[in-house]
C-alpha positions as CSV (number, residue, x, y, z in Angstrom):
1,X,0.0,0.0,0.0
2,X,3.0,2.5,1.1
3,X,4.4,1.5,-2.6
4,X,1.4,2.5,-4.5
5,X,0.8,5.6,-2.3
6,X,4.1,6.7,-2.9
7,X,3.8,6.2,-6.9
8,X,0.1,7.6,-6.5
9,X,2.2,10.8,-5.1
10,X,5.2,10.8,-8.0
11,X,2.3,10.8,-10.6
12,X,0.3,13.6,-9.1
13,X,3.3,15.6,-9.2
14,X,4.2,14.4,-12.8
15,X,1.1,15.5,-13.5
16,X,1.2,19.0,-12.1
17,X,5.0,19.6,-13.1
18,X,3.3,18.8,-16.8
19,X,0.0,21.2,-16.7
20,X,2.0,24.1,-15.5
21,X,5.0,23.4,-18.1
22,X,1.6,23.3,-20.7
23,X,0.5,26.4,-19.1
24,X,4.1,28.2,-19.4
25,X,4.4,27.7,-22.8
26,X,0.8,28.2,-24.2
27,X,1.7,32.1,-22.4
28,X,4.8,32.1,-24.2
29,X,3.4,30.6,-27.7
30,X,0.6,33.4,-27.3
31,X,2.8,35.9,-26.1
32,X,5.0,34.8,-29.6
33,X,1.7,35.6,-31.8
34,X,0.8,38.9,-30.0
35,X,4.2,39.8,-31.2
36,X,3.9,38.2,-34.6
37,X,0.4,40.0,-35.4
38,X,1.5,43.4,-33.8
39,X,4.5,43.1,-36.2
40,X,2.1,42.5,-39.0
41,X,-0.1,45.2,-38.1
42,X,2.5,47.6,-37.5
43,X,4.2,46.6,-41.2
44,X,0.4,47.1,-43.1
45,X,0.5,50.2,-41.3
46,X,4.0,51.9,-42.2
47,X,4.9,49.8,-45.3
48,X,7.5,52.1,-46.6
49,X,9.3,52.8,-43.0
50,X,12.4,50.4,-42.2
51,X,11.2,47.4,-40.5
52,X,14.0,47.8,-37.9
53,X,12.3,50.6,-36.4
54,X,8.8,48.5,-36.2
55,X,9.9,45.5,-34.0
56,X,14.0,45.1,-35.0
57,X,13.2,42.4,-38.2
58,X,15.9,41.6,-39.6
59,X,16.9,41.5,-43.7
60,X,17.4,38.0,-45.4
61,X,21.3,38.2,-46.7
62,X,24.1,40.1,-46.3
63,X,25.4,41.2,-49.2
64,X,28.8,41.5,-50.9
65,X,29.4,44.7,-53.2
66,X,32.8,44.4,-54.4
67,X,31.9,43.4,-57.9
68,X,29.0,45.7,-58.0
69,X,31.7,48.3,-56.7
70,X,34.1,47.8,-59.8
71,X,31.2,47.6,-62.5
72,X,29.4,50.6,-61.2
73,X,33.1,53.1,-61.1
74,X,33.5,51.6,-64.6
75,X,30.5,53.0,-66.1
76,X,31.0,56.2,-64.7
77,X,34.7,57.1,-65.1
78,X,34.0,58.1,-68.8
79,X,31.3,60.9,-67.1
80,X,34.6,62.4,-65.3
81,X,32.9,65.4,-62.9
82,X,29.9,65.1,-65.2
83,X,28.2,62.5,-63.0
84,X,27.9,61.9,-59.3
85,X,26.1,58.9,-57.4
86,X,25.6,57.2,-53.9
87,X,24.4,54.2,-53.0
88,X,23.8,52.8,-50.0
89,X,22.5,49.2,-48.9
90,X,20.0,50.0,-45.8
91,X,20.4,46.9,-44.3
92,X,24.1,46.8,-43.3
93,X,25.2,51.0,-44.4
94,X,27.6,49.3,-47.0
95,X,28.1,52.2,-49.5
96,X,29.5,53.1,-53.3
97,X,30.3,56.5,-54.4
98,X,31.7,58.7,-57.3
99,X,31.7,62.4,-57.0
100,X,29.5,61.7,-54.1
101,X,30.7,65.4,-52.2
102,X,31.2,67.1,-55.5
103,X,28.2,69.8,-54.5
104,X,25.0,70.8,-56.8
105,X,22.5,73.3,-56.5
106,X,20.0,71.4,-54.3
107,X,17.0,73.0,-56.6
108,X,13.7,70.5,-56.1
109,X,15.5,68.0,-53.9
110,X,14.6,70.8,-51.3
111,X,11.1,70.5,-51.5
112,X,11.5,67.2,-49.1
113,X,13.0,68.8,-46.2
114,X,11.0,71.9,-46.7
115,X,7.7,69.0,-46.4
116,X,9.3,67.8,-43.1
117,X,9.6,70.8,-41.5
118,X,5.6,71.6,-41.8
119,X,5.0,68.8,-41.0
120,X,7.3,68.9,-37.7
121,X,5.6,72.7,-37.2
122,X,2.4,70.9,-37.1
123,X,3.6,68.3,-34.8
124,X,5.1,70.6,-32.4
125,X,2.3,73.1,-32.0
126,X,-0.2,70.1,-32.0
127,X,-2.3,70.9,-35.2
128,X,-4.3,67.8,-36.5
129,X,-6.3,69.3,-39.5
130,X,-4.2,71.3,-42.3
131,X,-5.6,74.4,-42.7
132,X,-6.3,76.2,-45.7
133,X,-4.4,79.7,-46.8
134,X,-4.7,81.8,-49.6
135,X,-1.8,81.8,-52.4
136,X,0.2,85.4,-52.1
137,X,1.4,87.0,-55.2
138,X,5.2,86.3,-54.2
139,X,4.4,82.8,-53.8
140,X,3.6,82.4,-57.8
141,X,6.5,81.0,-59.8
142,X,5.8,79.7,-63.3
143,X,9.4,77.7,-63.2
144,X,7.7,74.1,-62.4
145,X,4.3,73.2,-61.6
146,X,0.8,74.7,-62.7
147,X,-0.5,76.1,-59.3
148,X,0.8,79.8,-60.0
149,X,-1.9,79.6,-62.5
150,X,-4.6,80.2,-59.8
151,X,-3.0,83.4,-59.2
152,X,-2.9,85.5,-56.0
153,X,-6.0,85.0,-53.9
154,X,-6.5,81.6,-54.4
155,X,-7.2,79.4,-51.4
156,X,-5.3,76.3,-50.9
157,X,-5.3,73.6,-48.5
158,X,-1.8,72.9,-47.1
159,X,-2.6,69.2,-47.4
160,X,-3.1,69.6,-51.0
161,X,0.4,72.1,-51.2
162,X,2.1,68.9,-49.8
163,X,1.0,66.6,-51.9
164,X,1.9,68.6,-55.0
165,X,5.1,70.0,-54.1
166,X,6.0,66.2,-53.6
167,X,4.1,64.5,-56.4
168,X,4.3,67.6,-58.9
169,X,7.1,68.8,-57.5
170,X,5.3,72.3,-57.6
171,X,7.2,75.2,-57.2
172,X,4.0,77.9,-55.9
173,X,3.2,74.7,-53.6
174,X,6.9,74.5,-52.3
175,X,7.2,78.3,-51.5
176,X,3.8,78.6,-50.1
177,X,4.6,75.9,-47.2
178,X,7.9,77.6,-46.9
179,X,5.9,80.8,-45.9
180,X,4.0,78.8,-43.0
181,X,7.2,77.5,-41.2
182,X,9.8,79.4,-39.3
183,X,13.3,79.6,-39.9
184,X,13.8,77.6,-36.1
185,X,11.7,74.6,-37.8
186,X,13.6,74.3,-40.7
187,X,16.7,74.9,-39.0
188,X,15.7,71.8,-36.7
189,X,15.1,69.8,-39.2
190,X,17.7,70.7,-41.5
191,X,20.4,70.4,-38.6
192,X,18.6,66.7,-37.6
193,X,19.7,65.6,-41.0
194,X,23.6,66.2,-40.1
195,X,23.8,68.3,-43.4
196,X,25.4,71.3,-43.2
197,X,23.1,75.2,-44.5
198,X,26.0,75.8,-47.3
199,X,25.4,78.2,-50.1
200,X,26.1,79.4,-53.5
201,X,24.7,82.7,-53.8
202,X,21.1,82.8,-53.1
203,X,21.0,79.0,-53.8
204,X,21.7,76.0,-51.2
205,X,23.9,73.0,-52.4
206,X,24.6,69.6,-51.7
207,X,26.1,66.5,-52.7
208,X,24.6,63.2,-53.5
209,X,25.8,61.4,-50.6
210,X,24.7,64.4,-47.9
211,X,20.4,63.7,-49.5
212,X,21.1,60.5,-48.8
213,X,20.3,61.6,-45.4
214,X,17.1,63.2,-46.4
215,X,15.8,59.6,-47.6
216,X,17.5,57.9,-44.5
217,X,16.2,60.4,-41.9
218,X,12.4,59.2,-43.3
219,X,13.0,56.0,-43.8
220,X,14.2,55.8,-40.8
221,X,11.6,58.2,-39.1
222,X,14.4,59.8,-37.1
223,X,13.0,63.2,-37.3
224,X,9.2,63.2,-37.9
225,X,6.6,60.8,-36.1
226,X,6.4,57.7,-38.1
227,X,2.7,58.5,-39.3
228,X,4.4,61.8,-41.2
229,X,7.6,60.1,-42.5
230,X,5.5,57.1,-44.0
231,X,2.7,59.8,-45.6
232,X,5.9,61.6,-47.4
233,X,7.7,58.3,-48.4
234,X,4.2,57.6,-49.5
235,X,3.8,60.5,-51.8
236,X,7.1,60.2,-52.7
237,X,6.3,56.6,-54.7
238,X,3.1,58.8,-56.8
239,X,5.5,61.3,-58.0
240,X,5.1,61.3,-62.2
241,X,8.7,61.9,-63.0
242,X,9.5,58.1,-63.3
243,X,12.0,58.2,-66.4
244,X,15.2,58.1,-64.7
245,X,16.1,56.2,-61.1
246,X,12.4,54.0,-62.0
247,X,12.8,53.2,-65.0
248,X,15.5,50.9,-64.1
249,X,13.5,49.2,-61.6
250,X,10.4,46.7,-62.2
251,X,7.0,48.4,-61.9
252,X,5.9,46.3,-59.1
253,X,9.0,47.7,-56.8
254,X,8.2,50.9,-55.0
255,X,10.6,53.8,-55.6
256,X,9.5,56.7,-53.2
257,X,12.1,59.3,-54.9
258,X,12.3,62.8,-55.5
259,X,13.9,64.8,-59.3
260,X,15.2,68.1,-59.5
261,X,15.8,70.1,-62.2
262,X,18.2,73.4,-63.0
263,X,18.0,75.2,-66.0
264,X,17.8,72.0,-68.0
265,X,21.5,71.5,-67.7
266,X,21.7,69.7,-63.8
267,X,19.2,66.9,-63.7
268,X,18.9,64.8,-60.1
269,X,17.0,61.6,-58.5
270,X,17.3,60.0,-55.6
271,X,15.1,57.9,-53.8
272,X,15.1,54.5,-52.2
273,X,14.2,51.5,-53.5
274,X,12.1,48.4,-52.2
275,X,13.1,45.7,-53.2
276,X,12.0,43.1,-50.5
277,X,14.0,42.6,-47.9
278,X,16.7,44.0,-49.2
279,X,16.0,48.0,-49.8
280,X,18.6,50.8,-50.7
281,X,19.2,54.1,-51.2
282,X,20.6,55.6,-54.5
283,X,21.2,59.4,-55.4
284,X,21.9,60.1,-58.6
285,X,22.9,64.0,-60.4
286,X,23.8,64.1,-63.6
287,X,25.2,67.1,-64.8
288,X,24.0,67.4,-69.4
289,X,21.0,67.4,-71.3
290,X,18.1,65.6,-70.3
291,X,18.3,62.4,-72.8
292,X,22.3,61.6,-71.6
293,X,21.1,62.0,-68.0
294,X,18.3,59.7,-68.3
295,X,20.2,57.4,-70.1
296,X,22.9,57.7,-67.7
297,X,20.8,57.2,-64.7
298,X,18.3,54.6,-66.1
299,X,21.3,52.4,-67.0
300,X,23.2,52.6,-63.3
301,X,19.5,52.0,-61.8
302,X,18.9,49.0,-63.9
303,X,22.5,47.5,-62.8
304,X,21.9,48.6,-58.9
305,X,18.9,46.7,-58.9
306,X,19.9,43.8,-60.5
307,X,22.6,43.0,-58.4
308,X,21.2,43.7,-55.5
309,X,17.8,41.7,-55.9
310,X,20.0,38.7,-57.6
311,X,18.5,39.3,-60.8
312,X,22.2,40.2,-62.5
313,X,22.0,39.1,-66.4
């Protein structure tokens, strides 16, 4: 009897020692999926934000850029001072550069940071709803963009000024948000991106690899909430300019990038591209006439992509 009352004992506690091991891990297995369908959630949500700052994912491969390195300067030493480019893998920062600090007027690529800091303003002084302003007769420029058509008067959301100074790449949409920040918001945003306020004449300049940090600073959302980053990286995918950095990239890959254009002898794209798992940042500024730029930057674009999505031919 002592026997089986002992066993009877050992089984019990078997048997508890098992339903509380069940019961550990069923809290750890759900505690797994809460994780797993927050992640989820939180990646629908901010698609185009790097999935580092979500929940710490991590990329598929690590990859090598030596040869990509060597055919990449190949192409462009014929372009000499003609041509400047950075490229950066997000994943691991690896980097390739030519002429990346030779400096460029900074023309449309502005428009970006210029975004940012409205959309920091309204952060800061806690404004939900965009209001809506009427367009001032300095504001009009007839260089890029149709808006200045409306003339002096005319009432424009600032919702609507963002999206086209972005998408259109709108010059009267541009200045007209640069007349609702203050120099202090720009400055903080301007000074977050770790690119220094450097000038040539009236014009700001800089260099392929210093708008790299634009793209980074969004992707990133180092700067902005991650609601505004992902609505500008958003925008930045609907832009119509797609003949240059795009081009070279299948249509089912976003590109959220950003042109810029000065007196049809600088031509510029940067922008970072999605390919899955293993996205990147390329800046391109090409300094000739529009078809050798396009040509130019459609070609490194094409070879970019292909190496780094394993698709090389």
């Amino acid at each position: 009897m002592g026997f089986i009352h002992r066993n009877g004992k050992i089984l019990i506690f078997l048997l508890v020692i098992s339903i509380i091991g069940n019961i550990v891990l069923f809290i750890f297995w759900r505690k797994e999926a809460d994780n797993h369908m927050q992640f989820i959630t939180l990646e629908k949500k901010y698609p185009l934000i790097s999935k580092r700052v979500l929940q710490g994912a991590k990329n598929d491969i690590t990859v090598s850029f030596l040869s990509l390195r060597e055919q990449l300067k190949a192409i462009v030493g014929p372009y000499q001072d003609s041509f400047a480019f950075y490229f950066e893998y997000l994943p691991t920062g690896t980097s390739i550069g030519v002429n990346e600090d030779s400096e460029f007027t900074a023309a449309s690529l502005l428009k970006v940071p210029i975004v940012m800091a409205y959309k920091y303003k309204n952060d800061r002084l806690g404004i939900e709803k965009d209001p809506t302003v009427k367009l001032q007769k300095n504001e009009l420029n007839d260089r890029y963009g149709s808006l200045y058509r409306k003339g002096a008067g005319y009432e424009v959301n600032l919702a609507d000024a963002v999206r086209m100074s972005i998408v259109e790449s709108d010059n009267t949409a541009s200045l007209l948000l640069a007349d609702q920040i203050s120099n202090d918001d720009f400055k903080y945003v301007y000074e977050g991106l770790d690119i220094p306020m450097a000038l040539k004449g009236d014009s700001p300049i800089i260099t392929a690899i210093q708008y790299t940090s634009v793209l980074k600073s969004l992707y990133f959302s180092s700067i902005l909430e991650k609601e505004d980053s992902q609505e500008i990286l958003d925008l930045m995918t609907k832009t119509k300019f797609n003949d240059m950095l795009p081009a070279g990239v299948p249509k089912n890959v976003p590109v959220a990038h950003k042109i810029g254009l000065i007196d049809k002898e600088i031509y510029q794209d940067c922008g970072i591209v999605y390919v899955p798992n293993r996205p990147y940042a390329l800046c391109m500024i090409s300094k000739s006439d529009n078809d050798t730029a396009r040509k130019r930057m459609q070609h490194i674009s094409r070879k970019v992509y292909e190496y780094v999505s394993g698709n090389e031919k």
